[in-house]
N, C-alpha and C positions, 0 to 999 in steps of 0.2 A: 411377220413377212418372211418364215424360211425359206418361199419358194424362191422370191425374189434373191434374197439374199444366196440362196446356192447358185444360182443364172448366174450372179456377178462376180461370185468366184469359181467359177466354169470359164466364165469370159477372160477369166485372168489370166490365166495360161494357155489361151487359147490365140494363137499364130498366125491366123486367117483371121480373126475380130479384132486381133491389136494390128496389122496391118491395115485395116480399113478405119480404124479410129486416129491413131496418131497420122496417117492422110488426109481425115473430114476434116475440112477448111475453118470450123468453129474450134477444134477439139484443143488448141491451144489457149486460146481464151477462155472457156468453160473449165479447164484445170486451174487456172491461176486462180479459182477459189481455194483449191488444197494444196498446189505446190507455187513454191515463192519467187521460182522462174527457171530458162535452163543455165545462165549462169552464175556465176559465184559473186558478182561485180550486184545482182540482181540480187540476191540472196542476204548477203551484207546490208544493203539498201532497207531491206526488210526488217532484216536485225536492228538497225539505227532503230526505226519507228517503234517497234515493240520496245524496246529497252526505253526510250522516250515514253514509252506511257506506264514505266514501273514493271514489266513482265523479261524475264528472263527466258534462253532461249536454250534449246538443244537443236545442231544441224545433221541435217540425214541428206547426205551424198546420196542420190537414189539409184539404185541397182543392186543385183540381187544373180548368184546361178554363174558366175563365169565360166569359162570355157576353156582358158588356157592361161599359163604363169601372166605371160604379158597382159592382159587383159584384169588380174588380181594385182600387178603391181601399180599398172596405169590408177588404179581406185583408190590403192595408196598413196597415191602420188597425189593426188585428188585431195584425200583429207588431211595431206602432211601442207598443202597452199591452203587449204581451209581453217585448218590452224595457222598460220602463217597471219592470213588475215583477219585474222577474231585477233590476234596479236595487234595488230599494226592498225589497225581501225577503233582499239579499244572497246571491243562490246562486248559484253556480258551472255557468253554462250560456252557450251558444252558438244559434245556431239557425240552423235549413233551413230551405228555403222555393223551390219550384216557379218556373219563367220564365211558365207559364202560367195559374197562382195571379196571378201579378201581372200578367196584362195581353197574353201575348206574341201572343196567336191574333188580339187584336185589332191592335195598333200595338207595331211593336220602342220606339217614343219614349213610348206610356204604359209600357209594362213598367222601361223604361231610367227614368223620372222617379217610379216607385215605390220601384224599388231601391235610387234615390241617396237618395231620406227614410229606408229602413230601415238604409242602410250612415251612414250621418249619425247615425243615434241612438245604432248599435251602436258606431262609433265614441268618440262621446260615453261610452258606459258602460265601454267598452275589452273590447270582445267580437267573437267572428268570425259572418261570416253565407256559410253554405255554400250555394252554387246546386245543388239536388240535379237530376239528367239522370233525363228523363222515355224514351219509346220514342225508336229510332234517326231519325224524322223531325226532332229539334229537334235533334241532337247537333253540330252544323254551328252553326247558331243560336246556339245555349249555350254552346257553345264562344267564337262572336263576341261574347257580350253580354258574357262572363265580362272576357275581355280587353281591351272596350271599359273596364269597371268597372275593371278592375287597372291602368290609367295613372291613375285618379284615389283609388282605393282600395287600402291594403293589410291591409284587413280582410274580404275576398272571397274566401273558398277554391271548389272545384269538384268534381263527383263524375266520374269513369271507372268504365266497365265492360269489364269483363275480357271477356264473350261478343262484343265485338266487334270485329269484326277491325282496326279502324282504330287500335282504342286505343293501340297496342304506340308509332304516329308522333304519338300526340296527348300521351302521357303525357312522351316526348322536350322533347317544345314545352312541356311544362308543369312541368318539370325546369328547361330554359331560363330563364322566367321567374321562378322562383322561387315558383313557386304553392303553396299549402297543396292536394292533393291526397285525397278522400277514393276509395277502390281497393274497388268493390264487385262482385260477380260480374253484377247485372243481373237485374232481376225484370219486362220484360216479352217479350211472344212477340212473337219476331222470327222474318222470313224467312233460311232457309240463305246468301241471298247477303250477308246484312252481318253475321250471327253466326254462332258456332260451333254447330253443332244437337247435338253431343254433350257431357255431363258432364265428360267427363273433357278434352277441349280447353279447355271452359271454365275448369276448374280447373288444369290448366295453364300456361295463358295469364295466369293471375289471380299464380302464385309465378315467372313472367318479367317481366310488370310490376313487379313489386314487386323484383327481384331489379335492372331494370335502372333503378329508383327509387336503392336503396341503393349500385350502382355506381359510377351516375353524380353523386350528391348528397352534395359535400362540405359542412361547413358556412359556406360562405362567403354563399350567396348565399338561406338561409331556407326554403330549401323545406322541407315538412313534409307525411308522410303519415299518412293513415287508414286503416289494413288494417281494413276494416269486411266481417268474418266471423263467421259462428258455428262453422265448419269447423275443429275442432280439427286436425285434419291441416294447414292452411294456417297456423292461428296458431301451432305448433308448429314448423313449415318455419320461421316468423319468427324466435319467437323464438332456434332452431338458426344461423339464418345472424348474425343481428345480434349474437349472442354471439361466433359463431368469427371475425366481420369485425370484431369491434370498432366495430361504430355506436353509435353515442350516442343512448341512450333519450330524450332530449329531441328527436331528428328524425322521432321518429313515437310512435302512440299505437295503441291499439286499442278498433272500435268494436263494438256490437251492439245490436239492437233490443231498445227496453223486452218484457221478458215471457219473453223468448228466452235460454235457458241463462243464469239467475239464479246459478246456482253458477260456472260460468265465469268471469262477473264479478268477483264477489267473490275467487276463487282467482286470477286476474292480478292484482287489486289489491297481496292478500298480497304478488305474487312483485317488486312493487315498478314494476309497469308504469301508465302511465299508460293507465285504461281510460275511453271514453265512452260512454254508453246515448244514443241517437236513441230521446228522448219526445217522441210525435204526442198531438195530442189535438183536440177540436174532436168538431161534429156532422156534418162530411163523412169519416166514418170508413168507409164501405164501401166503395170500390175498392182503398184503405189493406188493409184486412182481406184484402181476397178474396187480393192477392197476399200475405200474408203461410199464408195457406191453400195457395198453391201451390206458395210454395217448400221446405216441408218437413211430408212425412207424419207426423211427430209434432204438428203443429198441428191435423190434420183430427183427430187422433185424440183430441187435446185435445178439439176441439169437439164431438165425438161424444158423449162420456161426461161433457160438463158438460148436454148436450140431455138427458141420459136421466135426469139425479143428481136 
């Protein structure tokens, strides 16, 4: 479904469709299958019940592009109460969070003096705070901020994408280091020349990565990955190789978005793996959404038949 799926991420950034969307009088209700509400009091609520059924969580403050300092700090401020309450509520969560949420469009030194206050709190609570990678323009960036933060932080993990070509010599460098790795396939439209334009390269490339994750990563030096899929056929390749190599289920986890194969979840739990749900939540839920519309025609079809119900 490319066609489909470029519309949806056309619609993302498009000014005129997300003003008439977060207006349609359903469009609140039709999201809270992917995001876990607009507040935080709402989002904790969620966290209880996942954690209640054995699933561990990472939260995603949702927003994305600020505009000005005050507007990168207010976000910070955002996930410095969001840790606050993963404290004080006792649950079992971690959290994401954008380079350009915190500042990066404007200054790499405000984005870099956000992220040391929320790796400071998170550290304090003893929790990881994963830099999620936005389009291939910041992946160079992100990659420097990340490794900037990991001489002073060992609670900073970082996201790869599999559709891009670089990743195979980045993911190398970040085996090296010993970085907490989250292994995702990549949800936005990129040009042929820095990804792969077909499915099946993509998913490909996505059980090489991972394959030369578990190669090269003994337990000496901490690294830890996230096969954050909903592609049974990738988490099945997983759990096939890590069985017959004998990896140690404590060097990786598996992840999936709140909403997204609810039974999956639960059925790796059972099978004694550790699984995490990426819960977003907040009032900058549209761009969030629309790529979650892109990447899999059961979503559009979901939304269809909740418009009509």
């Amino acid at each position: 479904m490319p066609i489909l799926r470029d519309l949806f991420l056309a619609m993302s950034t498009n000014s005129v469709i997300r003003n008439f969307v977060i207006h349609f009088p359903l469009s609140r209700r039709v999201t809270r299958r992917f995001v876990a509400g607009e507040t935080l009091d709402e989002a904790i609520a969620v966290v209880k019940k996942l954690n209640k059924e054995g699933l561990l969580v990472t939260f995603d403050q949702l927003g994305e592009s600020v505009t000005n300092a005050a507007e990168a700090r207010q976000a910070k401020d955002g996930y410095l109460r969001a840790l606050d309450a993963i404290a004080a509520n006792k649950v079992k969560s971690q959290v994401s969070l954008k380079l350009t949420q915190m500042g990066l469009d404007l200054s790499t030194d405000l984005c870099l003096d956000n992220l040391r206050q929320v790796l400071r709190k998170a550290k304090e609570i003893g929790t990881l705070v994963t830099i999620d990678m936005e389009d291939s323009k910041y992946t160079q960036v992100t990659l420097n901020v990340f490794k900037t933060l990991r001489e002073e932080f060992d609670n900073v993990g970082i996201v790869l994408q599999s559709y891009l070509y670089r990743s195979e010599e980045d993911m190398k460098a970040l085996i090296a280091l010993g970085a907490n790795v989250r292994l995702c396939k990549g949800a936005y439209k990129e040009p042929a020349t820095v990804a792969f334009p077909k499915k099946a390269n993509v998913d490909a490339n996505y059980l090489k990565l991972a394959q030369i994750f578990f190669e090269t990563n003994g337990n000496s030096n901490g690294a830890y990955l996230d096969v954050a899929s909903h592609d049974e056929k990738m988490i099945n390749w997983v759990k096939g190789y890590t069985t017959a190599h004998q990896v140690n289920r404590n060097r990786f986890e598996f992840q999936m978005l709140y909403g997204i194969r609810s039974d999956l979840h639960r059925r790796l739990v059972a099978e004694g793996y550790t699984m995490r749900v990426y819960v977003p939540y907040g009032t900058h839920w549209y761009p969030y959404f629309m790529r979650r519309l892109a990447e899999r025609p059961a979503n559009v079809i979901f939304l269809i038949s909740n418009l009509f119900r």
